[in-house]
Biopython code that builds the backbone (N, CA, C, O; Angstrom):
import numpy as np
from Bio.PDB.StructureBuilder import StructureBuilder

atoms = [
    (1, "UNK", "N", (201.991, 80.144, 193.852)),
    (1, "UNK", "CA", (202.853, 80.249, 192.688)),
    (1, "UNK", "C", (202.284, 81.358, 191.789)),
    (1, "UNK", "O", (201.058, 81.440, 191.700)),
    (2, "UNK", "N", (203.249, 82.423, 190.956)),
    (2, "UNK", "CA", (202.705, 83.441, 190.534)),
    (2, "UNK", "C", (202.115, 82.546, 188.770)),
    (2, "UNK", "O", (202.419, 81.446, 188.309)),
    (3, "UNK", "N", (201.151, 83.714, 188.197)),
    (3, "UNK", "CA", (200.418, 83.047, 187.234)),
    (3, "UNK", "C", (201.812, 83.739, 186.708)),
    (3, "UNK", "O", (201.159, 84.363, 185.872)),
    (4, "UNK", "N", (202.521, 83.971, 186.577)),
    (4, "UNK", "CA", (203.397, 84.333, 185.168)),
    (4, "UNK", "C", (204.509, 82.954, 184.987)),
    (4, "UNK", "O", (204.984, 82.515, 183.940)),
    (5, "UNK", "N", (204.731, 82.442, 186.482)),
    (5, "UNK", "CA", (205.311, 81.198, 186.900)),
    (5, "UNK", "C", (204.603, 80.187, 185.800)),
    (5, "UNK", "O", (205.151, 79.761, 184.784)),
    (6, "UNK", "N", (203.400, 79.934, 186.194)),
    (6, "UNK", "CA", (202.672, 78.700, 185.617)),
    (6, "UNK", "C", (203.079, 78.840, 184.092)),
    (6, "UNK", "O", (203.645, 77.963, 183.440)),
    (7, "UNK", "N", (202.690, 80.110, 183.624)),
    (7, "UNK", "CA", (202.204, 80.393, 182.313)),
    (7, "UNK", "C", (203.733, 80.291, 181.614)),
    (7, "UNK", "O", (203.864, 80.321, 180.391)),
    (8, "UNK", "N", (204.732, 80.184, 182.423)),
    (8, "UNK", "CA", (206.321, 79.961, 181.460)),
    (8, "UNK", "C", (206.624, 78.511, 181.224)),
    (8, "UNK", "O", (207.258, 77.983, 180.311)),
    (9, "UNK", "N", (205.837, 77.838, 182.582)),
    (9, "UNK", "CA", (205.376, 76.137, 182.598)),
    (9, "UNK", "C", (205.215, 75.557, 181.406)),
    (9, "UNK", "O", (205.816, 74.735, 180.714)),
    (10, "UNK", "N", (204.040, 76.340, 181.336)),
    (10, "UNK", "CA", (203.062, 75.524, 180.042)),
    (10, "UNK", "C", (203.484, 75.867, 178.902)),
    (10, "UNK", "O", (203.156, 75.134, 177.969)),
    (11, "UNK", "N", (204.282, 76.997, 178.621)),
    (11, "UNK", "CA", (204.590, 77.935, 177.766)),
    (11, "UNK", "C", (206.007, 76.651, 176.546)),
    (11, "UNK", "O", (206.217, 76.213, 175.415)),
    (12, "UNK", "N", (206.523, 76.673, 177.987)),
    (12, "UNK", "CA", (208.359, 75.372, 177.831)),
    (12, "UNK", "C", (207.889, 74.482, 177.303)),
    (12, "UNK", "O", (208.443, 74.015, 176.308)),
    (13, "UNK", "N", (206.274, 73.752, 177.972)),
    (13, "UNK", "CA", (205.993, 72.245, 177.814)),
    (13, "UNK", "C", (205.531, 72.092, 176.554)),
    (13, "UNK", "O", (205.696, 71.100, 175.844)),
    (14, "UNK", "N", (204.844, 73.271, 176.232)),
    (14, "UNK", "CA", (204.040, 73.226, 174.661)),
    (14, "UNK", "C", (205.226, 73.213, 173.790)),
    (14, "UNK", "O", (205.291, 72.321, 172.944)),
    (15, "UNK", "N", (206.313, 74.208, 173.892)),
    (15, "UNK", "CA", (207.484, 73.731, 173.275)),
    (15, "UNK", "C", (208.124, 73.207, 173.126)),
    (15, "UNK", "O", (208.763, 73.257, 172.075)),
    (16, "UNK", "N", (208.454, 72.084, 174.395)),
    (16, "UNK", "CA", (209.084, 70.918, 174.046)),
    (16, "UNK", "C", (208.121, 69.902, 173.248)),
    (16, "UNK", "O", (208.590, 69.129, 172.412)),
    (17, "UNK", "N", (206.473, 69.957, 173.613)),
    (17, "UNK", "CA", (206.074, 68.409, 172.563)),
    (17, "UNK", "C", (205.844, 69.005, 170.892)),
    (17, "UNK", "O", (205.628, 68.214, 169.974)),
    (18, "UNK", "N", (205.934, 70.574, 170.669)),
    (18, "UNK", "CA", (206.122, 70.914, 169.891)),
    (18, "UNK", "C", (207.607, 70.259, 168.777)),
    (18, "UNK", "O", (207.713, 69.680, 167.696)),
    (19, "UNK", "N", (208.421, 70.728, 169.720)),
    (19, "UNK", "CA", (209.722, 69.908, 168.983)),
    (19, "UNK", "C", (210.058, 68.446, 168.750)),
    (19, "UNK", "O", (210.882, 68.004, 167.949)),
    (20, "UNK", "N", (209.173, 67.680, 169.703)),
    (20, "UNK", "CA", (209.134, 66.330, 169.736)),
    (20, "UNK", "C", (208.356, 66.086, 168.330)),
    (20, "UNK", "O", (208.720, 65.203, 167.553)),
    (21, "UNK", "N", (207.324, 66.888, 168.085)),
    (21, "UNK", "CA", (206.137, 66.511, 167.277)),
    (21, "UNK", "C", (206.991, 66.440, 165.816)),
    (21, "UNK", "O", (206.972, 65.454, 165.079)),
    (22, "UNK", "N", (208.012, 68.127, 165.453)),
    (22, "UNK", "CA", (208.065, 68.310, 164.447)),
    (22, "UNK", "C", (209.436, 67.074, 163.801)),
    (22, "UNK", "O", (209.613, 66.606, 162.676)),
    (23, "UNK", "N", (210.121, 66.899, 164.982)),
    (23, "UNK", "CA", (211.257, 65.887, 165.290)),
    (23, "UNK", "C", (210.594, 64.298, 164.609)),
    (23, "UNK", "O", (211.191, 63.737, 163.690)),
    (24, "UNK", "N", (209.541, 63.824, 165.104)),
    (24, "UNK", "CA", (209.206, 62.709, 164.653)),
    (24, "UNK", "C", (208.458, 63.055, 162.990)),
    (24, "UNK", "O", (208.770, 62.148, 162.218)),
    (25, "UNK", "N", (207.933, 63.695, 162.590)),
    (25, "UNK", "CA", (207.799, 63.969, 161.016)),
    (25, "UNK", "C", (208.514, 64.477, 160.178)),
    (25, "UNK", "O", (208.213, 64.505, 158.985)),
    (26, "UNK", "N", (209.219, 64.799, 160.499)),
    (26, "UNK", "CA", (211.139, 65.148, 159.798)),
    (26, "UNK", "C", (211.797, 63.930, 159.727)),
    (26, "UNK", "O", (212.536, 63.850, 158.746)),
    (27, "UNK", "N", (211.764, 62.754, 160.595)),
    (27, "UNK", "CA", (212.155, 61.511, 160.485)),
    (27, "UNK", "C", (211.589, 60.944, 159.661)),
    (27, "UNK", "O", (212.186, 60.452, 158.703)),
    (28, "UNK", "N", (210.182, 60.858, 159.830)),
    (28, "UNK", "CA", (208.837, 60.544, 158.558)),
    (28, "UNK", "C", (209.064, 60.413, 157.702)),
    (28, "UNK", "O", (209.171, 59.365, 157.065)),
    (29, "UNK", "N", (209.316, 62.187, 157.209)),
    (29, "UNK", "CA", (209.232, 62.909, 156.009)),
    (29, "UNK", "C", (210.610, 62.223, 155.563)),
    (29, "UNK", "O", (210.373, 61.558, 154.555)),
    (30, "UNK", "N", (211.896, 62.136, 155.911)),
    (30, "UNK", "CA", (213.020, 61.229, 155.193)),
    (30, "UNK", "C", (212.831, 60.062, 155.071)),
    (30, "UNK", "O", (213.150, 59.778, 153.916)),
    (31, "UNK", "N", (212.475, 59.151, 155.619)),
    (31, "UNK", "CA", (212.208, 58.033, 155.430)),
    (31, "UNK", "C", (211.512, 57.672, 154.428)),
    (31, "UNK", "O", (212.077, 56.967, 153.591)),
    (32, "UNK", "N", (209.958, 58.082, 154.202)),
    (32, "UNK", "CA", (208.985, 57.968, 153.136)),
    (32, "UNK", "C", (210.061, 58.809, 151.891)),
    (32, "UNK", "O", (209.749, 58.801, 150.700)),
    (33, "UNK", "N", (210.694, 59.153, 152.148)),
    (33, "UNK", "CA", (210.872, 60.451, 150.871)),
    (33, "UNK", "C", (212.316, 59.447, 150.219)),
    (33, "UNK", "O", (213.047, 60.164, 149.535)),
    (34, "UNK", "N", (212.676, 58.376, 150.293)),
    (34, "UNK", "CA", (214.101, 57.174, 149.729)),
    (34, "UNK", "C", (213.633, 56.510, 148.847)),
    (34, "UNK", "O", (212.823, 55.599, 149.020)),
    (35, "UNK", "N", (213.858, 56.695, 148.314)),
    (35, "UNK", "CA", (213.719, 56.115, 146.436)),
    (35, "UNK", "C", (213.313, 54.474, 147.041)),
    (35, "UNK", "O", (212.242, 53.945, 146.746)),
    (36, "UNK", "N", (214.076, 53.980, 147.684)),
    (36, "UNK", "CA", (213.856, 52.473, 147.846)),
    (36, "UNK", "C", (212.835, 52.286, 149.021)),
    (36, "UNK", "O", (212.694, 51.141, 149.450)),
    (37, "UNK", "N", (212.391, 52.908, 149.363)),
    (37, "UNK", "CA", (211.553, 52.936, 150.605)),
    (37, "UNK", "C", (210.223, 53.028, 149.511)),
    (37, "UNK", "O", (209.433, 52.084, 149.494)),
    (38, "UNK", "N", (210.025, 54.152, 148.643)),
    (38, "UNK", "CA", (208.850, 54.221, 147.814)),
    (38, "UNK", "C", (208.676, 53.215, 147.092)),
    (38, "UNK", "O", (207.551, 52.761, 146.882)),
    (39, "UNK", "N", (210.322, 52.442, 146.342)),
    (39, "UNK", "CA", (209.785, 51.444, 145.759)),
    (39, "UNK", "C", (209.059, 50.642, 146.547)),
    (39, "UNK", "O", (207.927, 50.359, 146.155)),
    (40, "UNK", "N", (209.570, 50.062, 147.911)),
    (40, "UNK", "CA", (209.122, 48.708, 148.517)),
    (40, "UNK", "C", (207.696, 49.479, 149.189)),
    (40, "UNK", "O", (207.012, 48.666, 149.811)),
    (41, "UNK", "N", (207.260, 50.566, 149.180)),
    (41, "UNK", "CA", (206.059, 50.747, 149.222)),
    (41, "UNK", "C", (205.162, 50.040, 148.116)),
    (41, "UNK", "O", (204.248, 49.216, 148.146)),
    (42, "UNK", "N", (205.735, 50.630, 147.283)),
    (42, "UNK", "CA", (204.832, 49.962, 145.484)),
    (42, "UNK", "C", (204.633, 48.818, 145.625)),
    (42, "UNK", "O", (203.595, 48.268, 145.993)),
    (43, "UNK", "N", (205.505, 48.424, 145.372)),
    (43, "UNK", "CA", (205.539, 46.614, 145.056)),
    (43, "UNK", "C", (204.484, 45.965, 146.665)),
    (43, "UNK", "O", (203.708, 45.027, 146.481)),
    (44, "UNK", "N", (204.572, 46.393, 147.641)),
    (44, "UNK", "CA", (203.882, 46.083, 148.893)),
    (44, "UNK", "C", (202.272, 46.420, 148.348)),
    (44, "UNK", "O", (201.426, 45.527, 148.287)),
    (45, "UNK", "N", (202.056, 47.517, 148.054)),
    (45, "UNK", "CA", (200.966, 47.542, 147.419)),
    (45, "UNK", "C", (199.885, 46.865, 146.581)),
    (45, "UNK", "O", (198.711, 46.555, 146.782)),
    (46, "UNK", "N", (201.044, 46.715, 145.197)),
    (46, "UNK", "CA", (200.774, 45.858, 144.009)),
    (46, "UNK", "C", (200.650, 44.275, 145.095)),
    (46, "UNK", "O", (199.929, 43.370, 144.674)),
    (47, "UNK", "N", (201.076, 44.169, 145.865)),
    (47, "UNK", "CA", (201.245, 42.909, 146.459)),
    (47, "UNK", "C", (199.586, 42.591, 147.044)),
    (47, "UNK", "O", (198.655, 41.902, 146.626)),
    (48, "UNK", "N", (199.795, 43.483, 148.217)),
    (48, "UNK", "CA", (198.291, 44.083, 148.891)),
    (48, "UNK", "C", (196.752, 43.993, 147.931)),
    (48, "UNK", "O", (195.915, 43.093, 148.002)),
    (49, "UNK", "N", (196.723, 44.853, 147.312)),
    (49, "UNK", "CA", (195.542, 45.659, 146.418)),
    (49, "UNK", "C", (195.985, 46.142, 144.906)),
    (49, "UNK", "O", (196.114, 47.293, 144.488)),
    (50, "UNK", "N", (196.145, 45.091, 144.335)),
    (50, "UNK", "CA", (196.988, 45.615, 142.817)),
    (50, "UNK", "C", (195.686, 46.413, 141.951)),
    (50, "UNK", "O", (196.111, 47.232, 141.135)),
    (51, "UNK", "N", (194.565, 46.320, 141.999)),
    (51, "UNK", "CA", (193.638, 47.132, 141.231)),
    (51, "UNK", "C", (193.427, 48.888, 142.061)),
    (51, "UNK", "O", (192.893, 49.856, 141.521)),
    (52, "UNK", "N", (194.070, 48.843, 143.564)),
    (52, "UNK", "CA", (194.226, 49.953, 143.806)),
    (52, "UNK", "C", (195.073, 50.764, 144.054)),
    (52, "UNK", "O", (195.018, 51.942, 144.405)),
    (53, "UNK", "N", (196.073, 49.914, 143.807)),
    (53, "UNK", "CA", (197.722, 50.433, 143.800)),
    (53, "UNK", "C", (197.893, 51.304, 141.864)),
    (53, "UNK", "O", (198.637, 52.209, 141.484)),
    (54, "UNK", "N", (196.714, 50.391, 141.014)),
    (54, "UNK", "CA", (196.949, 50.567, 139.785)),
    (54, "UNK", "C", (196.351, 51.881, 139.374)),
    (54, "UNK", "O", (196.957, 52.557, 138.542)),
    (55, "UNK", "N", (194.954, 52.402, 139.997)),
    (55, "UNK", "CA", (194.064, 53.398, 140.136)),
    (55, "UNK", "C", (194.811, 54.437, 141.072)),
    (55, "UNK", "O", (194.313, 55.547, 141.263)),
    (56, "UNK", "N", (195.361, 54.267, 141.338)),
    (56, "UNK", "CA", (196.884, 55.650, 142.302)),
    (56, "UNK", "C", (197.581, 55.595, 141.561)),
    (56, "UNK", "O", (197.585, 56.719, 141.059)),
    (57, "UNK", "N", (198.553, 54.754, 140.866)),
    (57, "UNK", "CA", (199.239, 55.469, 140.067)),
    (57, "UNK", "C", (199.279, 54.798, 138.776)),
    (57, "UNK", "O", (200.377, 54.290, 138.552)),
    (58, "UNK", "N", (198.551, 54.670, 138.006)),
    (58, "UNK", "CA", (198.597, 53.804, 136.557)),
    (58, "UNK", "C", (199.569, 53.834, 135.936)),
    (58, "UNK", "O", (199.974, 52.703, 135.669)),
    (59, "UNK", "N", (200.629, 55.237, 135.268)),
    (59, "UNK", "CA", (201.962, 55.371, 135.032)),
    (59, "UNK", "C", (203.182, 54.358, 135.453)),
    (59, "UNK", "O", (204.116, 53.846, 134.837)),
    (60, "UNK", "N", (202.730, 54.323, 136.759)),
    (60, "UNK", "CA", (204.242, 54.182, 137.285)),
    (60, "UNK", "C", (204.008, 52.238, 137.336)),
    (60, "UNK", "O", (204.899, 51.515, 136.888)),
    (61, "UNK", "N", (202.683, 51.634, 137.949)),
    (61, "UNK", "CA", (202.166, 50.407, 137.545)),
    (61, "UNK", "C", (202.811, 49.873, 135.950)),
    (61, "UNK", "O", (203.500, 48.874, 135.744)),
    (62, "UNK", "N", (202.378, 50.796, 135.045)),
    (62, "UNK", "CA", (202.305, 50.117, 133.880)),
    (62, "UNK", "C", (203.841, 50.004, 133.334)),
    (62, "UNK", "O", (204.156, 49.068, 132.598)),
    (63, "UNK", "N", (204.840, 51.067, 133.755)),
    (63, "UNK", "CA", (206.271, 50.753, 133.789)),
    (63, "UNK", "C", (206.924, 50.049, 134.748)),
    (63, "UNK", "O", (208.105, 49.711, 134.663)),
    (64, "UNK", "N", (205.943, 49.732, 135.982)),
    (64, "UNK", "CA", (207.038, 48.667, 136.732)),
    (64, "UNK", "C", (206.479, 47.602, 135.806)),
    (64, "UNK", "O", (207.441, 47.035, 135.287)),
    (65, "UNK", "N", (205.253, 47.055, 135.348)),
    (65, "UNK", "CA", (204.807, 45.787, 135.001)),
    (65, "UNK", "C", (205.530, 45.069, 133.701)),
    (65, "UNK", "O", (205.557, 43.870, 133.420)),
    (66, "UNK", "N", (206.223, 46.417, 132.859)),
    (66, "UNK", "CA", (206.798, 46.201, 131.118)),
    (66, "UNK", "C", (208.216, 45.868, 131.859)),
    (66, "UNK", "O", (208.901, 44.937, 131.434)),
    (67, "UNK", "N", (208.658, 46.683, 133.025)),
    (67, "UNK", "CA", (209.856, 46.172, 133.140)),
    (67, "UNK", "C", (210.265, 44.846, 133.472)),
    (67, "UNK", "O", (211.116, 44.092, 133.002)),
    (68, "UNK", "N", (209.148, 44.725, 134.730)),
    (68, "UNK", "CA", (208.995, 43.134, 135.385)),
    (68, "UNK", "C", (209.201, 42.100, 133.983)),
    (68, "UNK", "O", (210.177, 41.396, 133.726)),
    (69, "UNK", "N", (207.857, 42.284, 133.140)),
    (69, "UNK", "CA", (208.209, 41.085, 131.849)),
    (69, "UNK", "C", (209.697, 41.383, 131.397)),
    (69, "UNK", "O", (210.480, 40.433, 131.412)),
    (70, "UNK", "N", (210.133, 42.589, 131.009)),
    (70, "UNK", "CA", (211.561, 42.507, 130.139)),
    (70, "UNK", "C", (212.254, 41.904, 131.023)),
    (70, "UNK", "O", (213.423, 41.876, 130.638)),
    (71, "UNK", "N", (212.075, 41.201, 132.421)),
    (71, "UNK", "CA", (213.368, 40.567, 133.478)),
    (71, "UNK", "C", (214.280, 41.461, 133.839)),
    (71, "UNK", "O", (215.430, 41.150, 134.149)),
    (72, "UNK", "N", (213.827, 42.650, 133.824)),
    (72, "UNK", "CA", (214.761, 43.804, 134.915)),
    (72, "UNK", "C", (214.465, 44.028, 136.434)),
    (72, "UNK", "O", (214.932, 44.923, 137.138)),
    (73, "UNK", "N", (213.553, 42.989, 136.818)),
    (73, "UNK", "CA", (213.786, 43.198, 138.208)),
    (73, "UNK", "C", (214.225, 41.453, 138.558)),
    (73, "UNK", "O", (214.316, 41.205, 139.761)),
    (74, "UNK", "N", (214.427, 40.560, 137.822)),
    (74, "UNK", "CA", (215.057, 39.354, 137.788)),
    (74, "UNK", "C", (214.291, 38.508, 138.948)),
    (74, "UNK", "O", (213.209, 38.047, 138.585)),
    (75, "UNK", "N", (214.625, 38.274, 140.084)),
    (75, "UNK", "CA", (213.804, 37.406, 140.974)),
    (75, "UNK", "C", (212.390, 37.845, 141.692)),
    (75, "UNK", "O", (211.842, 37.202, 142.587)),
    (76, "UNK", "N", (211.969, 38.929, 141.183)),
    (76, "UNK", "CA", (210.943, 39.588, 141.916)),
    (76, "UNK", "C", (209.623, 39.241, 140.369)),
    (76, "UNK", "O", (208.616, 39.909, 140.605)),
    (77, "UNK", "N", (209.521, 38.729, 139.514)),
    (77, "UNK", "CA", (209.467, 38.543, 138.375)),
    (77, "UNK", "C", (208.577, 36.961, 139.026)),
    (77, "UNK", "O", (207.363, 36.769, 139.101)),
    (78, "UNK", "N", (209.727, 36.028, 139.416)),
    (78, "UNK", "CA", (209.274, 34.978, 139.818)),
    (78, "UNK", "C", (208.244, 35.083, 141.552)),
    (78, "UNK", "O", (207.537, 34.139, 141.906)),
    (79, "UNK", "N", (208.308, 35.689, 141.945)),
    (79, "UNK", "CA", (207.816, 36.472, 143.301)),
    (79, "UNK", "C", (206.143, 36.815, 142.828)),
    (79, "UNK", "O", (205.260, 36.613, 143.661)),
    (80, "UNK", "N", (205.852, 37.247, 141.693)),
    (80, "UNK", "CA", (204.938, 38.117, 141.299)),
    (80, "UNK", "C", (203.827, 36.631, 140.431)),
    (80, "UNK", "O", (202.612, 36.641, 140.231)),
    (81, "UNK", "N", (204.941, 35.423, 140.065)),
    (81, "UNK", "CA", (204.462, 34.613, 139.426)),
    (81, "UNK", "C", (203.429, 33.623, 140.175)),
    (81, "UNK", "O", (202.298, 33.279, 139.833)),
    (82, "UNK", "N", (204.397, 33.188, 141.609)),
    (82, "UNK", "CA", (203.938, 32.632, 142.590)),
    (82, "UNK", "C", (202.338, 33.373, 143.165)),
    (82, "UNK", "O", (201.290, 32.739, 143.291)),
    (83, "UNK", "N", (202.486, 34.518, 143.384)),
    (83, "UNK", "CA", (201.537, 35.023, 143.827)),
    (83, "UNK", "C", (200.493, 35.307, 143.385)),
    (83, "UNK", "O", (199.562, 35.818, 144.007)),
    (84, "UNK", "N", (200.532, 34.914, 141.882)),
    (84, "UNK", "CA", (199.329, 35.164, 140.789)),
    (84, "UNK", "C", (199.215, 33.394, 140.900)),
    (84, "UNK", "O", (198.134, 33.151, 141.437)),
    (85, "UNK", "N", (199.855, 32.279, 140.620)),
    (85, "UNK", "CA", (199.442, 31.004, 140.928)),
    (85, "UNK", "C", (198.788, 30.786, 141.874)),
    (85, "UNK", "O", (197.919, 29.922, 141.756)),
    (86, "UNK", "N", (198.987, 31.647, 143.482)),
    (86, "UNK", "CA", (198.151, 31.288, 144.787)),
    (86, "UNK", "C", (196.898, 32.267, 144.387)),
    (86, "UNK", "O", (195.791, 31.729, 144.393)),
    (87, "UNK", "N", (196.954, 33.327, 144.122)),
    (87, "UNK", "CA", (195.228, 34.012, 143.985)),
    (87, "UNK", "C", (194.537, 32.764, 142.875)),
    (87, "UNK", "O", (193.390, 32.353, 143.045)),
    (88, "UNK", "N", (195.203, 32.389, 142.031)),
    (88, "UNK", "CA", (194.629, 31.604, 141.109)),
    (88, "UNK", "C", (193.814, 30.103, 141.991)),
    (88, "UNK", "O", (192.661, 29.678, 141.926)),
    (89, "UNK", "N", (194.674, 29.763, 142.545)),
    (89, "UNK", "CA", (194.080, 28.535, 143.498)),
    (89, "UNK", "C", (193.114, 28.817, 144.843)),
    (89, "UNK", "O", (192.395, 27.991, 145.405)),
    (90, "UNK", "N", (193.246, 29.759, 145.075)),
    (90, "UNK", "CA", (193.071, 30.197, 146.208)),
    (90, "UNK", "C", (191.192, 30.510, 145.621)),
    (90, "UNK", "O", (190.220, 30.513, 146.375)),
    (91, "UNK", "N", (191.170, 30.734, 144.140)),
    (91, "UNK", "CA", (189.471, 31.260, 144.014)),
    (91, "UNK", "C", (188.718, 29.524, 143.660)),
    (91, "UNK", "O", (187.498, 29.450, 143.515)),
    (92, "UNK", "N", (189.523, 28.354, 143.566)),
    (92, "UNK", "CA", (189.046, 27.486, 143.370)),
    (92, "UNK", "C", (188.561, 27.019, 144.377)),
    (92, "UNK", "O", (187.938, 25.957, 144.328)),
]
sb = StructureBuilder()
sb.init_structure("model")
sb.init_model(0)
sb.init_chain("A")
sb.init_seg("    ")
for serial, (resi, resn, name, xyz) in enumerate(atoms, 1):
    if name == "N":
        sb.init_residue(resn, " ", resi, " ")
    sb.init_atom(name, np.array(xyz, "f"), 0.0, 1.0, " ", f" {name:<3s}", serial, name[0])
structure = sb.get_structure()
């Protein structure tokens, strides 16, 4: 087989996982990038590691937390209540 043969081989193949590659982080990149996708990142966070969700973004923490009390996120309010009652029991 001539080397110019091979070398159009490898040449196609690098370009196709090339396009595969940029194909799956373009999907990524929209997904992460939806307003509601970032929220339910946050709140997953605050859920997770709330002293390090708070140290990433303190701003945006300290306006979800004023909103949570004013009852603008309504059942997620009671969600946040529960879960501060179980860390609470949970250190006894």
């Amino acid at each position: 087989m001539p080397k110019a043969f091979c070398a159009c081989i490898r040449l196609k193949s690098a370009q196709k996982k090339q396009a595969r590659i940029s194909a799956r982080m373009n999907r990524l990149n929209k997904y992460y990038a939806k307003p509601t996708e970032l929220f339910a990142r946050f709140v997953e966070g605050l859920y997770i590691d709330e002293a390090r969700t708070q140290a990433c973004a303190p701003h945006a923490t300290q306006r979800f937390l004023e909103l949570l009390e004013s009852g603008y996120y309504l059942e997620l309010k009671h969600v946040f209540e529960i879960l501060q009652n179980k860390n609470i029991l949970a250190t006894f």
